[in-house]
N, C-alpha and C positions, 0 to 999 in steps of 0.2 A: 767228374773223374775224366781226367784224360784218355785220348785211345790214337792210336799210331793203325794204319795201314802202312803195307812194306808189301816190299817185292825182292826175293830170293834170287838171285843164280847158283841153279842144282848140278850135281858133278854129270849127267847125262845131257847139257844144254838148257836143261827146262825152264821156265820162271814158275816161282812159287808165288803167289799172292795173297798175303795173310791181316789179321788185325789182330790186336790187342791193346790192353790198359797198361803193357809194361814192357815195351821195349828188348829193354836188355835181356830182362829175365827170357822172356819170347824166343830171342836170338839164342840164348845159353840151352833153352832146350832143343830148339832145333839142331847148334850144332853137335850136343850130347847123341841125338840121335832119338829124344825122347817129346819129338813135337808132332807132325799132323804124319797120317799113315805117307804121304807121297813124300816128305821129305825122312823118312826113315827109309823109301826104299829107293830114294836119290836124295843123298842130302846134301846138303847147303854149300855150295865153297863163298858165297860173297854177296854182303847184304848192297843191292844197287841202289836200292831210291826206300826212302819211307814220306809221310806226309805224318803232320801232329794235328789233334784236334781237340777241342773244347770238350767233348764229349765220345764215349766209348762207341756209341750208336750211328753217330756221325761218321766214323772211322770205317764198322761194319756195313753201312749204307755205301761207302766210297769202296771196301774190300769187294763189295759185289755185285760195284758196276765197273768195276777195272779186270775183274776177272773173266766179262764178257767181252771183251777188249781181243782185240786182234793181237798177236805177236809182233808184226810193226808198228802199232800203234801204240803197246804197251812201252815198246823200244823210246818211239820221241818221245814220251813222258818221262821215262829214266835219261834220255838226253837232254831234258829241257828245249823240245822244239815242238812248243805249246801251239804254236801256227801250222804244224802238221794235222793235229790230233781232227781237225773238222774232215779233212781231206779222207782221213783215214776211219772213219766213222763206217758201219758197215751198211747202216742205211742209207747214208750220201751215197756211194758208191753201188750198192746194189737198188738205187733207181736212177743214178747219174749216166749220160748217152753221152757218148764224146764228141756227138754234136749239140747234145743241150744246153738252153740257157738255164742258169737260176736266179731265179727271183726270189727274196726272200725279206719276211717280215718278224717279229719278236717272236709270232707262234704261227707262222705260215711258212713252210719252201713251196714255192711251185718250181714242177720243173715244165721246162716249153722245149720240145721239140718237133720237127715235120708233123709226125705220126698219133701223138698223145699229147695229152698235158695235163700231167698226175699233182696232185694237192697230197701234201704230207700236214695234219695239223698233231700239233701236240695237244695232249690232256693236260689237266691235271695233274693227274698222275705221272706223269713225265713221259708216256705211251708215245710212239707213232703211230698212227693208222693211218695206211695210203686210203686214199679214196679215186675213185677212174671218174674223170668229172668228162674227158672226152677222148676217144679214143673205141676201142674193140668192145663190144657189150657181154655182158658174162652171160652164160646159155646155160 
């Protein structure tokens, strides 16, 4: 079965970020006023972006990692500036030094600066966990 994530623009500014198996119908209740409690008490004026997928689960997997998404970040994706979204990533930036280098491999970022040099590895799981390989020692 198919499944659609979308993103809302709500009459107070907000973005809505939702999923479903059905689109239209989706869209028809939020703008009846009879879909998720935030778009009944800001509802919808204009559907910006949606994605389709092969499967419903797929859809609700993407609904709830876009949801964690920065409000710029969410923006390039509804503008299609796919080359932002790394930059805009909250983990790049909240270990990113504006004088760091990055190094990076398929499941490794290092970052090198003066003071530190932090190892971000991903799981499995798609986790980040920094690890302090040199730099200040935890007490």
């Amino acid at each position: 079965m198919k499944g659609y994530m979308y993103i809302l623009l709500c009459n107070n500014g907000s973005y809505y970020t939702g999923s479903t198996n059905d689109l239209e119908r989706r869209l028809e209740q939020h703008f009846a006023g009879e879909g998720a409690n935030h778009t009944k008490k800001h509802p919808p004026v204009e559907l910006l972006y949606y994605e389709e997928f092969d499967r419903i689960d797929e859809a609700f997997y993407r609904e709830k990692q876009v949801q964690g998404w920065s409000r710029r970040k969410k923006e390039a994706l509804i503008n299609g500036e796919h080359g932002k979204l790394p930059e805009l990533s909250r983990n790049y930036t909240q270990y990113k030094e504006p004088s760091a280098s990055v190094v990076s491999t398929s499941s490794t970022t290092e970052i090198i600066t003066s003071s530190t040099t932090e190892i971000i590895t991903s799981s499995t799981t798609g986790n980040s966990v920094p690890e302090l390989v040199e730099g200040t020692a935890e007490k």
